[in-house]
C-alpha positions as CSV (number, residue, x, y, z in Angstrom):
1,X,138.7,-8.7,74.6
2,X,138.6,-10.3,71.4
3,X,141.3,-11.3,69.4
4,X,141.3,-10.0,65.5
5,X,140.6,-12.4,63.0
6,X,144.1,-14.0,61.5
7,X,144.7,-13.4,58.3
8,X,146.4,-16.8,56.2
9,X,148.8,-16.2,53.6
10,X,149.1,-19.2,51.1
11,X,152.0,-19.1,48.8
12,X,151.7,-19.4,44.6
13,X,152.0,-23.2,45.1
14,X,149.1,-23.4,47.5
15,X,147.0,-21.6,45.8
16,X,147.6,-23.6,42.6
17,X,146.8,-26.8,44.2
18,X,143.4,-25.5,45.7
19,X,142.9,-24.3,42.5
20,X,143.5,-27.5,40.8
21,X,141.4,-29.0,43.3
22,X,138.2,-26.9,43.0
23,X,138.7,-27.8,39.2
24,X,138.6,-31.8,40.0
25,X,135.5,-31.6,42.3
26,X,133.4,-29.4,39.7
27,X,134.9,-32.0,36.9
28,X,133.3,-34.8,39.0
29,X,129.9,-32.9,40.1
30,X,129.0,-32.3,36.2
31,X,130.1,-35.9,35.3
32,X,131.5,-37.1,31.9
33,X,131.9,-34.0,29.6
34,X,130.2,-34.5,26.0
35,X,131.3,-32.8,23.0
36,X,128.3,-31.4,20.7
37,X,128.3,-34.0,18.4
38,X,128.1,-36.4,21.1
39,X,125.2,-35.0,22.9
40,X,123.8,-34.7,19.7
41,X,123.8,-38.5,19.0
42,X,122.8,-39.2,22.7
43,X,119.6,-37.1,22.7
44,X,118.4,-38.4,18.9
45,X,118.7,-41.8,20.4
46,X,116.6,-40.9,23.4
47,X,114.1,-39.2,20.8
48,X,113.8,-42.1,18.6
49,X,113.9,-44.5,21.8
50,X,110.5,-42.8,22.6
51,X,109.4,-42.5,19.0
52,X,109.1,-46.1,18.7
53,X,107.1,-46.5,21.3
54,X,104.3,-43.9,19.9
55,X,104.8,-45.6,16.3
56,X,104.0,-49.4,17.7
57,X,107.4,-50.9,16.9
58,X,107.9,-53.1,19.9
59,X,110.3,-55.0,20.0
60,X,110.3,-59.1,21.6
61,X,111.5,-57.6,25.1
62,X,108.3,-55.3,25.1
63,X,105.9,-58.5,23.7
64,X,107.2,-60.1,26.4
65,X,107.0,-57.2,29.1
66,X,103.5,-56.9,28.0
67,X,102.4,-60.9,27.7
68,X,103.8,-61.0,31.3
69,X,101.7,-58.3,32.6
70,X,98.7,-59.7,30.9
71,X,99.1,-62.8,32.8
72,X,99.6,-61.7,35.7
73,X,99.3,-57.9,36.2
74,X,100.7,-58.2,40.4
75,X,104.3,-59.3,38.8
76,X,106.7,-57.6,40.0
77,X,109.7,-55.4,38.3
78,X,112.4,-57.5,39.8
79,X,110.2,-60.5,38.6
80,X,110.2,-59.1,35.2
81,X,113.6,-58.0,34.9
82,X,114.2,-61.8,35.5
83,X,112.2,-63.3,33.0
84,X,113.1,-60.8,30.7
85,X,116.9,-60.6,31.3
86,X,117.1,-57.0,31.7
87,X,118.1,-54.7,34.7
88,X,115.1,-53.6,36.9
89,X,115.1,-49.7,35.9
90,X,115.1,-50.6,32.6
91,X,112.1,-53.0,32.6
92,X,110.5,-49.8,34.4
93,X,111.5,-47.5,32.1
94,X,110.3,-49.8,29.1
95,X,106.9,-50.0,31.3
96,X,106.5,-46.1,31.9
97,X,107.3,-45.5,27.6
98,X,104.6,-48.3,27.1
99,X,102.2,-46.5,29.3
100,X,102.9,-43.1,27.5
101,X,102.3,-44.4,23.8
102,X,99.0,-46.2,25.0
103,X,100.6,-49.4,24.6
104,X,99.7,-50.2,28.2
105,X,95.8,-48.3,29.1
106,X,95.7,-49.9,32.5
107,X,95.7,-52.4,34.6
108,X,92.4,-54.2,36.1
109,X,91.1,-57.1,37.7
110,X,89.3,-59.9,36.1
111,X,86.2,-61.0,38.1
112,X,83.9,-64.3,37.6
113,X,80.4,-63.0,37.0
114,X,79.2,-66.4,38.0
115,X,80.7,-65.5,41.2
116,X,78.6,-62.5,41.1
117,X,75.5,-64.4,40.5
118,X,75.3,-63.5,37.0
119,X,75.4,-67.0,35.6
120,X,74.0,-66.0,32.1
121,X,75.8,-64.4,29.4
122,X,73.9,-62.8,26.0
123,X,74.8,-61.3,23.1
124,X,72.6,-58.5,22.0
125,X,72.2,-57.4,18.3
126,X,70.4,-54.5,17.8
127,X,69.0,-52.4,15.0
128,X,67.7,-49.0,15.8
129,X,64.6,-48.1,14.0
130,X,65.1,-44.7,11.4
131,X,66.1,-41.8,13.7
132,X,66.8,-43.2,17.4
133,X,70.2,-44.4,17.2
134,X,71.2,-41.9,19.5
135,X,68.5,-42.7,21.8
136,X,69.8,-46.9,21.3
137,X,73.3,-46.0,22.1
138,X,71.7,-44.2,25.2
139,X,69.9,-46.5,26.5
140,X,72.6,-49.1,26.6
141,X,74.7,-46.9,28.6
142,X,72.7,-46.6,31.1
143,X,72.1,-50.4,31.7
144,X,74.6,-51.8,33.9
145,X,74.4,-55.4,32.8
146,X,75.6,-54.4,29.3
147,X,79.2,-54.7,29.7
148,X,79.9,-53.8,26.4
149,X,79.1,-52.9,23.1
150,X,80.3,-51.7,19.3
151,X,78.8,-50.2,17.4
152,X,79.5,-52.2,13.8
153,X,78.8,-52.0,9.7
154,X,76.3,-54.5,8.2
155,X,72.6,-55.1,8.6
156,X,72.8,-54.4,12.7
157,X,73.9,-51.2,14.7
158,X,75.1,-52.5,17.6
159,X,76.5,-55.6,19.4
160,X,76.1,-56.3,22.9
161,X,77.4,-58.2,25.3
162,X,76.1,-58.7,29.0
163,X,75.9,-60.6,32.1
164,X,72.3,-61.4,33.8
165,X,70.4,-63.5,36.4
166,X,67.8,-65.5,35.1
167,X,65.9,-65.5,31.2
168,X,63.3,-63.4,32.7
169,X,65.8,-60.5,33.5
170,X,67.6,-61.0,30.1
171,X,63.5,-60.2,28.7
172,X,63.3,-57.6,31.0
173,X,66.9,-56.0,29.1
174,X,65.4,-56.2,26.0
175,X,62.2,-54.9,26.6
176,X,64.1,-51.7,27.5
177,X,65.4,-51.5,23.8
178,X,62.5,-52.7,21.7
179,X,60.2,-49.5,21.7
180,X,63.0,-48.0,19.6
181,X,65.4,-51.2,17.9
182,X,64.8,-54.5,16.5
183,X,66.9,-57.5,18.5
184,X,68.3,-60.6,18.1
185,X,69.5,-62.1,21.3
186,X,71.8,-65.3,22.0
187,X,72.9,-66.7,25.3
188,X,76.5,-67.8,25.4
189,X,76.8,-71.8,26.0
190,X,80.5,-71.9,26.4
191,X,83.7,-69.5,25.2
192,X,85.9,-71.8,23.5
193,X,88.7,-68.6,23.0
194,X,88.3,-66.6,25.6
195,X,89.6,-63.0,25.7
196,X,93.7,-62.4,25.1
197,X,95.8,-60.0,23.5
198,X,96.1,-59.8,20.0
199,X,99.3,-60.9,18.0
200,X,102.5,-58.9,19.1
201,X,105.5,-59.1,16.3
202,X,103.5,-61.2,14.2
203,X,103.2,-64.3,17.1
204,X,100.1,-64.5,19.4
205,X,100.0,-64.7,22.5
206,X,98.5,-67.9,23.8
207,X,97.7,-66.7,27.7
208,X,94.2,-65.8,28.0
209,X,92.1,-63.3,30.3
210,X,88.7,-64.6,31.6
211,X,86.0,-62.0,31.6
């Protein structure tokens, strides 16, 4: 036989202090309780925070975030936060802002062509003939030892830059151009700057990137 359910009464002062209770605990859940103006302020600065990032005023903290990476790209965020004096979630959320303006495109690895056997490097210029300038810029994209090119203003088109075997494979590049550009090729003897970042804040930044 089962018993009913009992039924508790509280009195007006119980129910005031479970009341007052249930009051406290929501207080806490919601945190800190802004007025308008204040919430106002807080999400502007968030706003502008991320505003700067998109308008390319870093600040020395990101110059150095970013010379830091460049150097070494495997660095870690408590290794950062170090150098750079700054908690660890803000050095990451400095890092993801950088990444959403562009500031940071990627991250990559930096390989020795030598390594690779490509122990020649040449510098293509190249001026398409009236009309195949299209068909240039075409052809260069589909030659995988140009590793790069612009396209520039003055007397040539393009530049190029790539990475080859021997002389006779550097010929056998350019012969795939000719029949539609003229060419003036030089091979690279040594890289006295080799690539880094530009200036940040007006001071360069002396680490650099082999290629």
């Amino acid at each position: 036989m089962t018993s009913a359910p009992r039924c508790i009464c509280l009195g007006a002062r119980e129910s005031a202090d479970i009341h007052r209770w249930k009051g406290k605990a929501r207080a806490i859940s919601r945190g800190p309780r802004r007025s308008f103006r204040e919430r106002t302020t807080y999400l502007k600065a968030k706003s502008m925070k991320r505003l700067r990032y998109k308008d390319c005023n870093l600040d020395a903290i990101d110059a150095r975030i970013l010379e830091a990476l460049v150097g070494d790209a495997r660095i870690t965020i408590a290794d950062l936060a170090r150098l750079v004096g700054l908690s660890s979630p803000s050095v990451s959320d400095r890092i993801r802002r950088l990444e959403e303006a562009g500031a940071i495109e990627g991250y990559t690895l930096s390989i020795n062509p030598r390594v690779l056997g490509l122990p020649i490097t040449a510098w293509l210029r190249i001026k398409p003939i009236p009309g195949q300038l299209q068909k240039v810029a075409e052809i260069l994209r589909g030659l995988p030892e140009i590793v790069e090119c612009d396209r520039v203003m003055g007397e040539d088109c393009f530049i190029a830059r790539a990475y080859v075997q021997s002389v006779d494979e550097l010929e056998r590049l350019v012969d795939h151009v000719i029949p539609y550009a003229m060419t003036n090729t030089s091979i690279v003897q040594s890289s006295p700057v080799k690539r880094r970042l530009p200036p940040i804040l007006g001071t360069p930044v002396l680490r650099e990137r082999p290629i």
